[in-house]
MIMARDREN-517645 format. One record per residue: residue number from 1; x, y, z of N, C-alpha, C in turn. Coordinates in Angstrom, 2 decimals. Layout:
{NUM {X Y Z} {X Y Z} {X Y Z}}
...
REM end
This chain:
{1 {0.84 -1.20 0.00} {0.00 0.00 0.00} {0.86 1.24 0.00}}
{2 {0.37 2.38 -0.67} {0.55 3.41 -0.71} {0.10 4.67 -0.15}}
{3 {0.61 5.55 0.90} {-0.42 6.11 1.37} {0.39 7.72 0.96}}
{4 {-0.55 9.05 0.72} {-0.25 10.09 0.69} {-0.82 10.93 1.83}}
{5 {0.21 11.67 2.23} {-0.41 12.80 3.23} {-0.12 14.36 3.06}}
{6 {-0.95 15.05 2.12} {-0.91 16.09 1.80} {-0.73 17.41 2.78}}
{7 {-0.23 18.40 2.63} {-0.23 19.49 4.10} {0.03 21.10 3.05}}
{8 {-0.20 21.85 3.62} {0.06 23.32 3.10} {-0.94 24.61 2.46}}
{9 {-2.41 23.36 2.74} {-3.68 24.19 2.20} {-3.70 25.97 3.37}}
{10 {-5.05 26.31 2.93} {-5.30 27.06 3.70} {-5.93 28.40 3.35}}
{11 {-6.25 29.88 3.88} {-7.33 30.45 3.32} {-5.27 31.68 3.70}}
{12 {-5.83 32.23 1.82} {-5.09 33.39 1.58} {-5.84 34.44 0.73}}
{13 {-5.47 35.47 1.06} {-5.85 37.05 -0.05} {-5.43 36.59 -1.39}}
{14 {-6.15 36.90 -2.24} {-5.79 37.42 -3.97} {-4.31 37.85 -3.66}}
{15 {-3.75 37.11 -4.45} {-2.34 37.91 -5.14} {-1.32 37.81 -4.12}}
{16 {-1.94 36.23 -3.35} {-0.88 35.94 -2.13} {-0.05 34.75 -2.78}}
{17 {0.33 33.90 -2.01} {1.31 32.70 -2.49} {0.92 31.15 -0.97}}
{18 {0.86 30.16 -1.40} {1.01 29.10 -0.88} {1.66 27.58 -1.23}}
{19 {2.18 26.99 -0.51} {2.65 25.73 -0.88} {2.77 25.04 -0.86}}
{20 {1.83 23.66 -1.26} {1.49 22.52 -1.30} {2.42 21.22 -1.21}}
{21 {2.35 20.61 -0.07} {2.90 18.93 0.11} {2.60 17.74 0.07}}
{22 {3.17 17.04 -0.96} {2.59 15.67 -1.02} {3.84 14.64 -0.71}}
{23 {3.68 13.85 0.44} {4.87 12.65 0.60} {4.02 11.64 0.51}}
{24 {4.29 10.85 -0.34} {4.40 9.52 -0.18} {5.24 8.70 0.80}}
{25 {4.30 7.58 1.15} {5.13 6.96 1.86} {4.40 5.19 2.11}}
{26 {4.45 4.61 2.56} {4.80 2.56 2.50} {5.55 2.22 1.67}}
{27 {5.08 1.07 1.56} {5.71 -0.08 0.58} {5.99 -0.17 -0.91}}
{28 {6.40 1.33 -1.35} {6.78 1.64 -2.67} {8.00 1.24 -3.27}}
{29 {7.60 0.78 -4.41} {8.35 0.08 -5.45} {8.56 1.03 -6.16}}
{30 {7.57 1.26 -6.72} {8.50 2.58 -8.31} {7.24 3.52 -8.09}}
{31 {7.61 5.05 -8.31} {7.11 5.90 -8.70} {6.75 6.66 -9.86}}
{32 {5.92 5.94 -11.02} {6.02 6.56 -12.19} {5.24 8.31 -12.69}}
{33 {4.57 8.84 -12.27} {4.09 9.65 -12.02} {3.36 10.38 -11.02}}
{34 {3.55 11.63 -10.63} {3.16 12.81 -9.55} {2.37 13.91 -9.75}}
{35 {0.89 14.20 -9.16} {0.37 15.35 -9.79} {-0.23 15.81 -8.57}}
{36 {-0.75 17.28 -8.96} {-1.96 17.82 -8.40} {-3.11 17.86 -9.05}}
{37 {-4.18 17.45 -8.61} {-5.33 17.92 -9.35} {-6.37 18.90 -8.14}}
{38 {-7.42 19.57 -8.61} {-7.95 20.17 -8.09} {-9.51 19.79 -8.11}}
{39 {-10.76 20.04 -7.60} {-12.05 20.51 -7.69} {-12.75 21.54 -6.52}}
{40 {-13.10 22.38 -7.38} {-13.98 23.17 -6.95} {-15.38 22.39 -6.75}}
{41 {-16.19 23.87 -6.28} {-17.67 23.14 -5.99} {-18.32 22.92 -7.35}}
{42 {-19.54 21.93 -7.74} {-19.88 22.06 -8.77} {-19.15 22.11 -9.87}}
{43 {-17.76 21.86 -9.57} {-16.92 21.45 -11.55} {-16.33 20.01 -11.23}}
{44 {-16.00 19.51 -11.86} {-14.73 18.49 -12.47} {-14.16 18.72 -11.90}}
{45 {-13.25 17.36 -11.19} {-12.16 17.44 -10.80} {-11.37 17.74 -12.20}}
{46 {-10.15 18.50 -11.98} {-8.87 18.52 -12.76} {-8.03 18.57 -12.69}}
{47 {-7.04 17.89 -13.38} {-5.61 18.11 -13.74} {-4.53 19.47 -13.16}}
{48 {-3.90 20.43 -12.12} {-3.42 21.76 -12.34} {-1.96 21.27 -12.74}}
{49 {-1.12 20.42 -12.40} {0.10 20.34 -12.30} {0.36 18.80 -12.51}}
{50 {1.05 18.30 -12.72} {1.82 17.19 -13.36} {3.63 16.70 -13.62}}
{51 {4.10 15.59 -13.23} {4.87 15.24 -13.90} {4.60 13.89 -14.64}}
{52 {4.95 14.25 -16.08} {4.64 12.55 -16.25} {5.58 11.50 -15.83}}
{53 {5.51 9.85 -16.77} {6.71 9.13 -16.88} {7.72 9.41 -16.82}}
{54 {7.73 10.22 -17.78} {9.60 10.43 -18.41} {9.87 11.36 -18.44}}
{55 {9.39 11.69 -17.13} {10.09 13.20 -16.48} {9.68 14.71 -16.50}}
{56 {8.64 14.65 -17.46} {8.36 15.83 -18.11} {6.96 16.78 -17.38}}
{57 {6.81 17.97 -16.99} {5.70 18.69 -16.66} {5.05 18.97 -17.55}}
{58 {3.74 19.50 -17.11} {2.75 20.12 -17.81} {1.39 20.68 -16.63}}
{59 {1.05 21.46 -17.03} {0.26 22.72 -16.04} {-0.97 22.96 -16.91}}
{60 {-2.21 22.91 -15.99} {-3.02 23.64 -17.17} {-3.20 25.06 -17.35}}
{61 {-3.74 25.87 -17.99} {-3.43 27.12 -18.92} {-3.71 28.02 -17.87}}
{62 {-4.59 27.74 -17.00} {-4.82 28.84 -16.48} {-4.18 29.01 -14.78}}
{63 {-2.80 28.24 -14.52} {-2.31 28.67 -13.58} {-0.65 28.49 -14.53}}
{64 {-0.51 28.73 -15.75} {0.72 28.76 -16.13} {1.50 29.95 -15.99}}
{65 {2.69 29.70 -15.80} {3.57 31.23 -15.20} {2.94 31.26 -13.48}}
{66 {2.32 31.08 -12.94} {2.02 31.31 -11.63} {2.12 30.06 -10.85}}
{67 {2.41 28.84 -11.02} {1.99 27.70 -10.32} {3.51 27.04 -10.89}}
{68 {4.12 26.09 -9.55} {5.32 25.47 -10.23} {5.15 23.89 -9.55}}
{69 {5.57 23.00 -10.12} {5.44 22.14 -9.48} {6.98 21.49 -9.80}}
{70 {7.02 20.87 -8.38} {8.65 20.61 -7.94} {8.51 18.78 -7.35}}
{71 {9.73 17.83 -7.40} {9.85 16.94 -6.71} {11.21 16.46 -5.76}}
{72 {10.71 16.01 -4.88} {11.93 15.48 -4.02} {11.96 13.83 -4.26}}
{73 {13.25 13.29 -5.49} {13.08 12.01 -5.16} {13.01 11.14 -4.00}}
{74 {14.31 11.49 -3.52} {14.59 10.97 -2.42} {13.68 10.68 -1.02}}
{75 {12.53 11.84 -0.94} {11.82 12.05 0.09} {10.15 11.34 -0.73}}
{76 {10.29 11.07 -2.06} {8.78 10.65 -2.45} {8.03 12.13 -1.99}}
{77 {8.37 12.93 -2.68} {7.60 14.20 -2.07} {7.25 15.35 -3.21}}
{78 {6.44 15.39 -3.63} {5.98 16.72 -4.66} {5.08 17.51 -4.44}}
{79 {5.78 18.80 -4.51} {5.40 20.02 -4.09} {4.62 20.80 -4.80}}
{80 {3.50 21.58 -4.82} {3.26 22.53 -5.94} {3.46 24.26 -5.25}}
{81 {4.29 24.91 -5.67} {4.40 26.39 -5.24} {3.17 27.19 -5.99}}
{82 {2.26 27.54 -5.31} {1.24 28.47 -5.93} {1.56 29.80 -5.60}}
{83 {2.06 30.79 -6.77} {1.68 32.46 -6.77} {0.63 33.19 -7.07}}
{84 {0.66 34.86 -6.77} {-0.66 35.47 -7.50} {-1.44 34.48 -7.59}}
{85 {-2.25 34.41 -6.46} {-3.27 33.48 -6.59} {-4.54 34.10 -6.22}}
{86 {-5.69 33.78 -7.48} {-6.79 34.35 -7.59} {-8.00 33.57 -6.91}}
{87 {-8.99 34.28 -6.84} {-10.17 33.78 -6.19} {-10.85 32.63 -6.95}}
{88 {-10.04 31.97 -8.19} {-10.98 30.91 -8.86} {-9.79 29.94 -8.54}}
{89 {-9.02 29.88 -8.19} {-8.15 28.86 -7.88} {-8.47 28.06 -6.66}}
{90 {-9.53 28.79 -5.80} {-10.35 28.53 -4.86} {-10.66 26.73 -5.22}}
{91 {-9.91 25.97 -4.04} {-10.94 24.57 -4.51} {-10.01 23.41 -3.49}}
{92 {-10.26 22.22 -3.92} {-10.02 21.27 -2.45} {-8.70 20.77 -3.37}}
{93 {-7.68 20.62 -3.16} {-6.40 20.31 -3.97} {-6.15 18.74 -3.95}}
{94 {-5.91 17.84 -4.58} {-5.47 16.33 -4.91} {-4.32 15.77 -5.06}}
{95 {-3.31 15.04 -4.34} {-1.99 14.96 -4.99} {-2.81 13.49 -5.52}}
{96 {-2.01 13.37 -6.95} {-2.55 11.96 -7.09} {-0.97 11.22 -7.38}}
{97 {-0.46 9.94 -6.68} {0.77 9.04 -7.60} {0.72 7.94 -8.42}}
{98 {1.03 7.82 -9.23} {0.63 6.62 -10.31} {2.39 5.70 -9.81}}
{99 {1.58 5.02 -9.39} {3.30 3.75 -8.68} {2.33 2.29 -8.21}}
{100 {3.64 1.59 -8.19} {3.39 0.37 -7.68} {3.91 0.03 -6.34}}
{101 {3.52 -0.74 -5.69} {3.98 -0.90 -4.29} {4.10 -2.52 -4.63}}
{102 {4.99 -3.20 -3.06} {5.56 -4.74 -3.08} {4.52 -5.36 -3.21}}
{103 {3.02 -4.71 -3.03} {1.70 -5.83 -2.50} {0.49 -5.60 -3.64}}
{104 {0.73 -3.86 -4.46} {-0.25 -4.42 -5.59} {0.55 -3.88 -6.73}}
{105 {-0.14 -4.19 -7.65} {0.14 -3.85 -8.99} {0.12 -2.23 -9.40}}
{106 {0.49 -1.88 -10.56} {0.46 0.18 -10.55} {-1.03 0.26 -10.71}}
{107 {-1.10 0.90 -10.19} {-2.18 2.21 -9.91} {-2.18 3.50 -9.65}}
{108 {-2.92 4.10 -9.29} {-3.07 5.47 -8.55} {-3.32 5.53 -7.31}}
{109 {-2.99 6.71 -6.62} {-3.10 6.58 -5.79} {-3.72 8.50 -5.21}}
{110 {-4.65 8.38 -4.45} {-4.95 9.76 -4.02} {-5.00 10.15 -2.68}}
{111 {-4.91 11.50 -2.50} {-4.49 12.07 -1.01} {-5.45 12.34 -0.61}}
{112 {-5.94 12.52 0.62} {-6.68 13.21 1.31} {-7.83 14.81 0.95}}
{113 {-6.49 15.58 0.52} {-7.22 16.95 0.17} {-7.02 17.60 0.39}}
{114 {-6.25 18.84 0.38} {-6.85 20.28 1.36} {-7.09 21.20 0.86}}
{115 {-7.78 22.06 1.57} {-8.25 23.21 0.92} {-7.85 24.42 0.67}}
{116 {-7.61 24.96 -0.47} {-7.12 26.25 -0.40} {-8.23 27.20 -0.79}}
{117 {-8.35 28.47 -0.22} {-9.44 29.54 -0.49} {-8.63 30.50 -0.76}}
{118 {-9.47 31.01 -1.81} {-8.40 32.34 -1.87} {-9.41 33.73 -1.98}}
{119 {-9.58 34.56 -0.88} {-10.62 35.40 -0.46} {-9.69 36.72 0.29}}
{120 {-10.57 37.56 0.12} {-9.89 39.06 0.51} {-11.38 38.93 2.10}}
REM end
């Protein structure tokens, strides 16, 4: 098993900054991919941040230039740095890991949640 424990949500002003933690941690075998996804109330969950397989990021459009996403191999740990952050970014945050552990086969795997608000 794989378990994630996300930390760094929380309620900030427009045009503040926060920064998101995801460690992994059990019985991991390989880590092939690391993301954030997001949902608000009433939308789709989605995609904000990403690394794939083979190393590579991708962000969706509307937190690009403002949103970075970072990893710690060593620690099984990916970060997302959020800037200038607006009131629609508002929503419950997801780390998701796509890995295999000693006891199942690859899958995904998802965190807990937290929330970031972003309100004046």
């Amino acid at each position: 098993q794989v378990q994630l424990v996300e930390s760094g949500g929380g309620l900030v002003q427009p045009g503040g900054s926060l920064r998101l933690s995801c460690a992994a941690s059990g019985s991991i075998f390989t880590i092939y991919a690391m993301g954030w996804y997001r949902q608000a109330p009433g939308k789709k969950r989605e995609l904000v941040a990403g690394f794939t397989s083979g190393g590579s990021t991708n962000y969706v459009d509307s937190v690009k230039g403002r949103f970075t996403i970072s990893r710690d191999n060593a620690k099984d740990t990916v970060y997302l740095q959020m800037k200038s952050l607006k009131p629609e970014d508002t929503a419950v945050y997801y780390c998701k890991v796509d890995a295999t552990s000693w006891s199942e086969l690859r899958r995904d795997y998802w965190g807990q949640g937290t929330q970031v608000t972003v309100s004046s």
